[in-house]
C-alpha positions as CSV (number, residue, x, y, z in Angstrom):
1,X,67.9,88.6,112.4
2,X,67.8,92.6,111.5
3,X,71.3,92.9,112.6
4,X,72.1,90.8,109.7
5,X,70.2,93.5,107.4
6,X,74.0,94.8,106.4
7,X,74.7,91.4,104.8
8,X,75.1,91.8,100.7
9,X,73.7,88.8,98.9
10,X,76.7,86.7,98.3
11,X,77.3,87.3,102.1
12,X,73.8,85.8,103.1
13,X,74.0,83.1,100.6
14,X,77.2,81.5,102.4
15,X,75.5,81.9,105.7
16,X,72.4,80.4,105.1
17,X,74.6,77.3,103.4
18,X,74.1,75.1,106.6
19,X,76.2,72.5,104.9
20,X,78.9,71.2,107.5
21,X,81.6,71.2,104.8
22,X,82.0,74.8,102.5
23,X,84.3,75.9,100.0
24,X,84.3,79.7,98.8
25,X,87.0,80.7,96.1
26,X,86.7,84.8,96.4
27,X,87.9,88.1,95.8
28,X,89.7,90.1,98.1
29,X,87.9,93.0,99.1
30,X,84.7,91.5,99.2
31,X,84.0,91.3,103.1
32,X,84.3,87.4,103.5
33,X,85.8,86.9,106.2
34,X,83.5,90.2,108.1
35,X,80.9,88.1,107.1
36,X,81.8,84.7,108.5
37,X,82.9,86.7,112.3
38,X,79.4,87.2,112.5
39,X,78.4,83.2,111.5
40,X,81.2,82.5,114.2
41,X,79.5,85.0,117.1
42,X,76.1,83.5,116.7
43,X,77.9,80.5,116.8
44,X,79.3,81.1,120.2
45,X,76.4,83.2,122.1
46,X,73.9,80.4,122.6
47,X,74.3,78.4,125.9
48,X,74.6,75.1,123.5
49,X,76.9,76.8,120.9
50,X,79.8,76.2,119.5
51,X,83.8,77.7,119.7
52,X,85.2,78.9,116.3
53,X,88.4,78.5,115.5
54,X,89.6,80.8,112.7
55,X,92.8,80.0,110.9
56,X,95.1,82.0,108.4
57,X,98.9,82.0,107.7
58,X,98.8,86.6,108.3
59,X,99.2,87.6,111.9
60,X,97.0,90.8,110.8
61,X,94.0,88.4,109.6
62,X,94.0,86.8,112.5
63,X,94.1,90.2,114.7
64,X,91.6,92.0,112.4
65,X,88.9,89.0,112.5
66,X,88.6,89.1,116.6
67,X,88.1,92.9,116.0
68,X,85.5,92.0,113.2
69,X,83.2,89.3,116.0
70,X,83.3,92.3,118.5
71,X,82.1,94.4,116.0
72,X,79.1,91.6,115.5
73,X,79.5,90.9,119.4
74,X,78.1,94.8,119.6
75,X,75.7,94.4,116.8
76,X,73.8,91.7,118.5
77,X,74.3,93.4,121.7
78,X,76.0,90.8,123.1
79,X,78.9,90.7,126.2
80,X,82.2,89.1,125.3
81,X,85.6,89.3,126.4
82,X,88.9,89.9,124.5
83,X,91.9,87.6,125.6
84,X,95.3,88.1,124.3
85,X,98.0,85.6,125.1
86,X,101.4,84.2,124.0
87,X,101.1,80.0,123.0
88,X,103.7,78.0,122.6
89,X,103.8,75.3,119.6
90,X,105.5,71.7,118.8
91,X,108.7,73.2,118.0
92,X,108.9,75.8,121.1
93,X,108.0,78.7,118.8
94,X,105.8,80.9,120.3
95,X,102.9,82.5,118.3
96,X,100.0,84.9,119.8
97,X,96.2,83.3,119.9
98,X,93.3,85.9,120.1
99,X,90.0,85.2,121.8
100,X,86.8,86.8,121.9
101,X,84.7,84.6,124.8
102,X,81.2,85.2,125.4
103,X,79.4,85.0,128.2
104,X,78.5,81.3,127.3
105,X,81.3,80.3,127.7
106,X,81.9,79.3,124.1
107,X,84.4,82.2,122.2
108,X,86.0,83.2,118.7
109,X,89.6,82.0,118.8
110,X,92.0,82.8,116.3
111,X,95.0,80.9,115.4
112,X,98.4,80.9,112.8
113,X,97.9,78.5,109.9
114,X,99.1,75.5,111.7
115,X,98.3,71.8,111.4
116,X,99.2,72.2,115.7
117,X,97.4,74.8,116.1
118,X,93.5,73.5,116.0
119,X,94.5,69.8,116.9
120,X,92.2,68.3,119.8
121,X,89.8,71.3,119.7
122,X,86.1,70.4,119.3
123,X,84.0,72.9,117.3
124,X,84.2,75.0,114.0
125,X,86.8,75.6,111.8
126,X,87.0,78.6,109.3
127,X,90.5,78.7,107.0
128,X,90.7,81.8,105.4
129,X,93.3,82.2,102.3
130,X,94.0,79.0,102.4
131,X,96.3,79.0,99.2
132,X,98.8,81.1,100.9
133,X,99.5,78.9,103.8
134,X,102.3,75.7,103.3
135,X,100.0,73.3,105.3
136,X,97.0,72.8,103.6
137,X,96.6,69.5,103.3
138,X,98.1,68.9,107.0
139,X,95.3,71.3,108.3
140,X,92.7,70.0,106.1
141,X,92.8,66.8,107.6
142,X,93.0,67.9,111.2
143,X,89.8,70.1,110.8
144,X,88.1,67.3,109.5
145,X,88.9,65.5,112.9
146,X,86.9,68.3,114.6
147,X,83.7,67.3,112.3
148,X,83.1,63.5,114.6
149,X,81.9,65.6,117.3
150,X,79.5,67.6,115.2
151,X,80.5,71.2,114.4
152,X,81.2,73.3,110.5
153,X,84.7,73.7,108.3
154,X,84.8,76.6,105.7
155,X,87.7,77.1,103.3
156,X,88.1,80.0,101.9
157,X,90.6,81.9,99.8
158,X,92.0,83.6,96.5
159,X,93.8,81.8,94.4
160,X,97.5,81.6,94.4
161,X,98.3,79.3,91.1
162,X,97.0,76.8,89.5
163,X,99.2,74.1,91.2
164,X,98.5,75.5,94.9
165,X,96.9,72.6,97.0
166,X,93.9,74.5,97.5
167,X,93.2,74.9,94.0
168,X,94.1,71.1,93.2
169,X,91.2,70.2,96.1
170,X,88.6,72.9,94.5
171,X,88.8,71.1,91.2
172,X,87.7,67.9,92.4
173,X,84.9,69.7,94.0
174,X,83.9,71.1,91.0
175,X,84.4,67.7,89.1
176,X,81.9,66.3,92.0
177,X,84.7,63.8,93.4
178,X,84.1,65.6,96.8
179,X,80.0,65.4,96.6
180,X,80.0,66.3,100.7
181,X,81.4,69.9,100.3
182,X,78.9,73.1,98.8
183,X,80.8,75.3,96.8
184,X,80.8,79.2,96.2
185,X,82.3,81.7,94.1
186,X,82.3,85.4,94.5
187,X,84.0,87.7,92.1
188,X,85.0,91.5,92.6
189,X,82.8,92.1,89.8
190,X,79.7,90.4,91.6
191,X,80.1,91.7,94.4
192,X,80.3,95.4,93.1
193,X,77.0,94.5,91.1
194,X,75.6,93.0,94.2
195,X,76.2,96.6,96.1
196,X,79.4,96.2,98.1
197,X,80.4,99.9,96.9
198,X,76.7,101.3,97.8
199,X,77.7,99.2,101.2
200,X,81.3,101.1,101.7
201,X,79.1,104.5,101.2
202,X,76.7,103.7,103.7
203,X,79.3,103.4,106.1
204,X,81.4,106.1,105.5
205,X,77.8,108.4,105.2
206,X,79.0,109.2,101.7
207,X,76.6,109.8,98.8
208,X,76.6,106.8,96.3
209,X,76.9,107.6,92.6
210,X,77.2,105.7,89.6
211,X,80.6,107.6,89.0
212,X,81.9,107.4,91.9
213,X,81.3,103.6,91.7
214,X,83.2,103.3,88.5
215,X,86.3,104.9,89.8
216,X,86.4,102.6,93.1
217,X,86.2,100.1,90.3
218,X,89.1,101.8,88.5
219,X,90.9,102.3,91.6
220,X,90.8,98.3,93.1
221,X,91.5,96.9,89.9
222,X,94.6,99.3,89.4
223,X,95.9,98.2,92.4
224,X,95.8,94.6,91.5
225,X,96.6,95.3,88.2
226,X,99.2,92.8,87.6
227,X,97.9,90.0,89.3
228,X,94.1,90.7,88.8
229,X,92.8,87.6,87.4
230,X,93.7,86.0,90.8
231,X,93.4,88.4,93.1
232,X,89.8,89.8,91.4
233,X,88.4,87.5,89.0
234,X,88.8,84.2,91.0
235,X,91.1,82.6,88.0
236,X,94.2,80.9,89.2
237,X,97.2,81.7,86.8
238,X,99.6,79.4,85.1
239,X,101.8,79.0,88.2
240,X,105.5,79.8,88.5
241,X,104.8,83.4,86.6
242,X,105.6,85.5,89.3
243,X,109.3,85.7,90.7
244,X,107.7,86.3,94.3
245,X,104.5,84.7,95.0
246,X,101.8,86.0,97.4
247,X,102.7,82.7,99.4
248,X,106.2,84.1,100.9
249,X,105.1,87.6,100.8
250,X,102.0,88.3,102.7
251,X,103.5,86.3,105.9
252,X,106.7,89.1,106.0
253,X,104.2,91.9,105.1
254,X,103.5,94.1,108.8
255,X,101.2,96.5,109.5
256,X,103.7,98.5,111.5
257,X,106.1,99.2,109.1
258,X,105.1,102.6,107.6
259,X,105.1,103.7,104.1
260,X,105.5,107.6,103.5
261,X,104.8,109.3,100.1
262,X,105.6,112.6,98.8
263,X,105.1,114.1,95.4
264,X,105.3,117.3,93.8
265,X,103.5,118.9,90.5
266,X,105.8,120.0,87.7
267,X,105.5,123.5,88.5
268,X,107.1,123.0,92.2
269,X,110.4,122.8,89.9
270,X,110.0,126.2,89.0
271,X,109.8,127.8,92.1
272,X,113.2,129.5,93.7
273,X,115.7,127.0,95.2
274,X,115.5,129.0,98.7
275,X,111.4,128.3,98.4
276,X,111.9,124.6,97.2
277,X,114.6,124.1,99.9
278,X,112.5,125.2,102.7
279,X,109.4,122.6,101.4
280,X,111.6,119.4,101.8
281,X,112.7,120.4,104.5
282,X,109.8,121.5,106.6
283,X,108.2,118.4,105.3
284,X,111.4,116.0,106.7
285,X,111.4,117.4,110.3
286,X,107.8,117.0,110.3
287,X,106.8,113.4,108.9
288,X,110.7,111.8,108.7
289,X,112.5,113.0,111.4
290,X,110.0,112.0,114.0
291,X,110.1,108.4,112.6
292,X,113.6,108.4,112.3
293,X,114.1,108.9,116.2
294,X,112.0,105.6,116.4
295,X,115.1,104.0,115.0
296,X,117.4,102.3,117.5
297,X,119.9,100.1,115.5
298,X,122.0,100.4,112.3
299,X,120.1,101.3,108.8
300,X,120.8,100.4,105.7
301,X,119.6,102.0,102.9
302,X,118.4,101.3,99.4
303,X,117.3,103.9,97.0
304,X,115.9,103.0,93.4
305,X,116.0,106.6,91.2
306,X,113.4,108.1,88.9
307,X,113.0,111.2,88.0
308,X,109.5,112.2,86.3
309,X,108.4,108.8,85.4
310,X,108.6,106.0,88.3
311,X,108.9,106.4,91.7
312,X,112.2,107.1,93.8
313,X,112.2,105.0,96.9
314,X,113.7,105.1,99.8
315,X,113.8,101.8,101.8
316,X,115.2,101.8,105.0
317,X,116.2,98.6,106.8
318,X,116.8,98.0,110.2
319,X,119.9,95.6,111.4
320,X,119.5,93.8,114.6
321,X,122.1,91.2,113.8
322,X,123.7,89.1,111.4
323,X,120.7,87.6,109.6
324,X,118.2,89.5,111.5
325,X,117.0,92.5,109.6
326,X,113.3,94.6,110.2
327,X,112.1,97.4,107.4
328,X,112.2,100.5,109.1
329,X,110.4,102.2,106.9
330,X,109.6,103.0,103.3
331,X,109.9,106.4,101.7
332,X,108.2,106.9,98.2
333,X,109.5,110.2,95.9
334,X,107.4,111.2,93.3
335,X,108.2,113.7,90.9
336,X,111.2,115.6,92.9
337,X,114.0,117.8,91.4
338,X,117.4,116.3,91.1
339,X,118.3,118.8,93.6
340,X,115.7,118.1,96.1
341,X,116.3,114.4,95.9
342,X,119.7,115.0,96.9
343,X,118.5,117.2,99.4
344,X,116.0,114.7,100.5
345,X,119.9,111.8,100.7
346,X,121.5,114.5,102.9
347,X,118.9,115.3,105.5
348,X,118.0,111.2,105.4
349,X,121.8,110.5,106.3
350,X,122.5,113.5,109.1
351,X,119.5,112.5,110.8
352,X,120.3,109.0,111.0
353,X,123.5,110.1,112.2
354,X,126.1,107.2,113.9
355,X,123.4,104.8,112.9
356,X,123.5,105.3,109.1
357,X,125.2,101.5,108.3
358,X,125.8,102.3,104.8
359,X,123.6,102.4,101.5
360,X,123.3,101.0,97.3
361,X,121.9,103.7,95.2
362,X,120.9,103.0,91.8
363,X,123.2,104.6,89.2
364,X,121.1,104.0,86.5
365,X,120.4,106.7,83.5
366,X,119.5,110.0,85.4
367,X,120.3,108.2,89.1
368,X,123.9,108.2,87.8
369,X,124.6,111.7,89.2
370,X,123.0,111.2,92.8
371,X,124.6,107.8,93.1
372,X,127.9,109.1,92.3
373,X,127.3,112.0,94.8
374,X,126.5,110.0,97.7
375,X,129.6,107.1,96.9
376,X,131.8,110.3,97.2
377,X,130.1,112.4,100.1
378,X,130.4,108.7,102.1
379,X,132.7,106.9,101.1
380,X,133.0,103.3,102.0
381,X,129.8,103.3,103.1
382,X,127.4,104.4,100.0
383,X,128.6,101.7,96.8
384,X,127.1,103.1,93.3
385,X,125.1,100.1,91.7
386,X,124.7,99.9,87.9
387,X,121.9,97.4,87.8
388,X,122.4,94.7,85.6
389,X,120.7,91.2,84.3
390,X,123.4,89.6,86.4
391,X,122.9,92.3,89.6
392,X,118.9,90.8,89.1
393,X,120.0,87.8,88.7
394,X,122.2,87.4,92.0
395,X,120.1,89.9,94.5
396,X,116.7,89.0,93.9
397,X,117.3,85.0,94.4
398,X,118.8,86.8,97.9
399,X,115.9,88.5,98.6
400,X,113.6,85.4,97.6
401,X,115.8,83.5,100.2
402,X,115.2,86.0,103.3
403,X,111.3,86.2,102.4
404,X,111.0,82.6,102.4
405,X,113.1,81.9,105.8
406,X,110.9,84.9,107.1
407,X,114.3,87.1,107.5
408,X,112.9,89.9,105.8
409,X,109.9,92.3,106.3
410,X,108.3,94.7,103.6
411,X,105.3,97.0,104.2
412,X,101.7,95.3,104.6
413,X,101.2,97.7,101.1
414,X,99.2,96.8,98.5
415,X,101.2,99.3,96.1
416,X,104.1,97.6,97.4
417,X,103.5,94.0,97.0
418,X,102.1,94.4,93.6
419,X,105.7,96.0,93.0
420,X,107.3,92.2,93.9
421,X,104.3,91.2,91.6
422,X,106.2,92.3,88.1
423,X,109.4,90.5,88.8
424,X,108.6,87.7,86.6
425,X,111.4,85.2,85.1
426,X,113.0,86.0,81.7
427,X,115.4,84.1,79.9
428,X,116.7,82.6,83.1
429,X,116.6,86.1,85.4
430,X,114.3,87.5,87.8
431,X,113.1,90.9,85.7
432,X,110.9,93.5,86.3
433,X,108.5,92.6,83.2
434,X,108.5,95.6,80.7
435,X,105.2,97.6,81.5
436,X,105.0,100.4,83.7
437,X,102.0,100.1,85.2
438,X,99.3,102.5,87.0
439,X,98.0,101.2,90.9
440,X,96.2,104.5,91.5
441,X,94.3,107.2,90.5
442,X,96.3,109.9,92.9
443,X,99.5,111.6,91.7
444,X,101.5,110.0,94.3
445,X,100.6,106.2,93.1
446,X,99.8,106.5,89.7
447,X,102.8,105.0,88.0
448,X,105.0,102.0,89.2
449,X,107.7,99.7,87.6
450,X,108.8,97.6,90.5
451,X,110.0,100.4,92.4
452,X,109.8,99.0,95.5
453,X,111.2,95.7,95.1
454,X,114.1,97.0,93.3
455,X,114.5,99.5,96.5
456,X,114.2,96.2,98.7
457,X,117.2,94.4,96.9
458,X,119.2,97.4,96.6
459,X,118.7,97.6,100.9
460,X,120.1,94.1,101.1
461,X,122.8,94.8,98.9
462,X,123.6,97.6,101.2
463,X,123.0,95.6,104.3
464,X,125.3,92.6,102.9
465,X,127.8,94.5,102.1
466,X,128.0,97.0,105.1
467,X,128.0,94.2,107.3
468,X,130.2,92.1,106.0
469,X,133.7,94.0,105.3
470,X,134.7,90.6,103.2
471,X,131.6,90.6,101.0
472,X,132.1,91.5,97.6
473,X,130.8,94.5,96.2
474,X,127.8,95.4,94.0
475,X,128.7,95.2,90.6
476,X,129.8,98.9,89.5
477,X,130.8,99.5,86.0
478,X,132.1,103.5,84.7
479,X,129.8,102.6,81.8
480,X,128.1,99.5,81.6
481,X,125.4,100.9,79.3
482,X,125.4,98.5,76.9
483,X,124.2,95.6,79.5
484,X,122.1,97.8,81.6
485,X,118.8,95.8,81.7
486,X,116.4,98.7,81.9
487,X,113.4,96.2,81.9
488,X,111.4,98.5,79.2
């Protein structure tokens, strides 16, 4: 079909794999699961088709692939339908199912990664990232149900550890213990060779060059820098490395949550104070304020310092109750005068106004000074927090806790989540491992050390202790330095 014509290599190869039982360990970034919308809409437009029934454990995967079969739906000039509707599942939790339903009557459904959720269906199952999700073997089994009345099952995913059930299953693939299933294996890598970025190019009517290949290249692998054997190169790391695994992150990443970023070159520090003044503040009322109004309930606010090096950031959380907290939005500083980043805590605070909960600013080194302003410009409601081994080692199994239980929501950031990426275990503690490492090629990315995350547990702190006049406070020393744990 010419409307396949688009389709890279690796793409094609999959679809032309008629086997009813597939396995695809892959790269993120590669277009999989584009690829497999269009297997599931020629799937459904024949009057003797078949449903699909895609699966994963992100509410945005699940969205975006209905949006990828109407794409195809167009491409093959095809009517269909989008349904949206609220389900309800075996516990009386209620989760959203997407639909695309052609005028065969057969349609694209997508579904949460949920042994329920595809039980007594009849017709094709695709479960994409497959590591990620807690059910594996429990949704496994039910797909393979759906395969007595005919129909296809594709699992697909990146890895996530050596140990994750998905992995364990691949393996005895591989050995040939599970002769039924085909198996295939894209890396980043291949699918760059293969003409992915020549692909992106094509779409965006951009010219292709051989340098501005390489520095996509650069670019990707930066921002997957710290887990890129996994998330790139389709090797599955020694598990229990990382401190917070993709598995209870990606489910509390959202879309919605915005992420704003602001950095200035070294000569903005030169310019008058009225000057650099007027900057922030122009900026604020026209990308903070706005998003601040947005803001209905109490905020609590973390801020991890840096001066020249890392990244200051700002992350904002939003209390709806007890243990029900929403990020509100994340603010990343790069490169601002001590003066402007105070600047930048003042204008924060006054326009939050009555709703300004309280706040835990890093009093490391340089964020000494700004953290001691703020305790004393609000008191009781800003606490100074000399991070420590034992300040890691008590907020981030906290943290850890909310992400797992689902009571806590970060950015859907790739900058971001590679920041929970470097907490790693050390001598018993959660640490940010020692490198500071580079996730972009633009001033306002280029260097990270965990920023994020140590912004995210420095908002809990802030929104434990603000809530909860009992609570004991963050540990605050006059000097400490000698068991500040700087991580470098």
């Amino acid at each position: 079909m010419e409307a396949l014509d688009i389709l890279l290599p690796y793409q094609q190869a999959v679809l032309r794999d008629r086997n009813p039982l597939r396995i695809w360990e892959k790269s993120r970034r590669i277009g999989a699961s584009w690829m497999l919308a269009a297997e599931a809409a020629l799937e459904a437009m024949p009057q003797k088709g078949d449903n699909t029934y895609y699966i994963s454990y992100n509410h945005d995967m699940t969205k975006q692939f209905i949006e990828d079969a109407k794409f195809w739906a167009r491409r093959f000039h095809q009517a269909a339908q989008y349904l949206e509707e609220d389900a309800v599942d075996e516990n009386n939790k209620t989760f959203k199912v997407y639909a695309l339903v052609f005028t065969s009557g057969h349609g694209v459904f997508a579904l949460p990664s949920t042994e329920y959720a595809i039980r007594s269906k009849q017709g094709n199952v695709i479960f994409d990232e497959a590591a990620f999700t807690k059910e594996f073997e429990g949704i496994k089994k039910a797909a393979l149900a759906l395969l007595i009345w005919g129909g296809k099952f594709t699992i697909l995913s990146s890895h996530n550890g050596d140990d994750s059930p998905f992995n364990l299953f691949l393996q005895r693939v591989k050995a040939g213990e599970e002769p039924d299933w085909s198996h295939h294996r894209t890396t980043f890598a291949q699918a760059v060779k293969q003409g992915i970025y020549r692909k992106i190019c094509q779409v965006k009517k951009q010219e292709w060059t051989a340098e501005g290949e390489q520095e996509f290249v650069r670019q990707i692998r930066r921002i997957y820098r710290d887990n890129v054997e996994e998330e790139l190169d389709c090797v599955p790391v020694r598990s229990g490395l990382r401190y917070f695994p993709r598995v209870i992150l990606d489910p509390c990443a959202d879309s919605n949550i915005p992420v704003v970023r602001k950095g200035f070159n070294d000569a903005f520090l030169r310019e008058k104070r009225k000057k650099r003044e007027q900057t922030v503040e122009k900026w604020f009322e026209s990308e903070i304020a706005p998003l601040i109004q947005t803001i209905e309930n109490p905020v609590a606010v973390g801020e991890d310092f840096a001066r020249s090096g890392d990244l200051t950031v700002f992350w904002l959380t939003e209390v709806l109750a007890k243990k029900y907290t929403g990020t509100a939005a994340v603010i990343e500083l790069r490169n601002w005068p001590f003066d402007q980043q105070w600047q930048f805590w003042l204008l924060l605070v006054d326009a939050l106004d009555n709703r300004f909960l309280g706040g835990a600013a890093d009093a490391r080194g340089n964020g000494q000074m700004i953290a001691e302003k703020a305790e004393t410009e609000w008191p009781g409601k800003v606490i100074s927090v000399m991070i420590t081994r034992a300040w890691y080692g008590e907020w981030f199994p906290k943290l850890k806790s909310r992400l797992e239980d689902r009571e806590w929501t970060l950015p859907l950031d790739d900058y971001l989540i590679g920041d929970f990426g470097v907490v790693r275990m050390k001598a018993g503690f959660p640490l940010i491992e020692d490198s500071t490492r580079e996730s972009g090629s633009s001033a306002l990315s280029k260097k990270r050390h965990g920023d994020g995350a140590v912004a995210s547990a420095l908002s809990l702190c802030a929104v434990e202790t603000c809530e909860d006049d009992t609570a004991p406070h963050a540990e605050v020393t006059e000097s400490g330095n000698d068991d500040i744990w700087r991580g470098y």
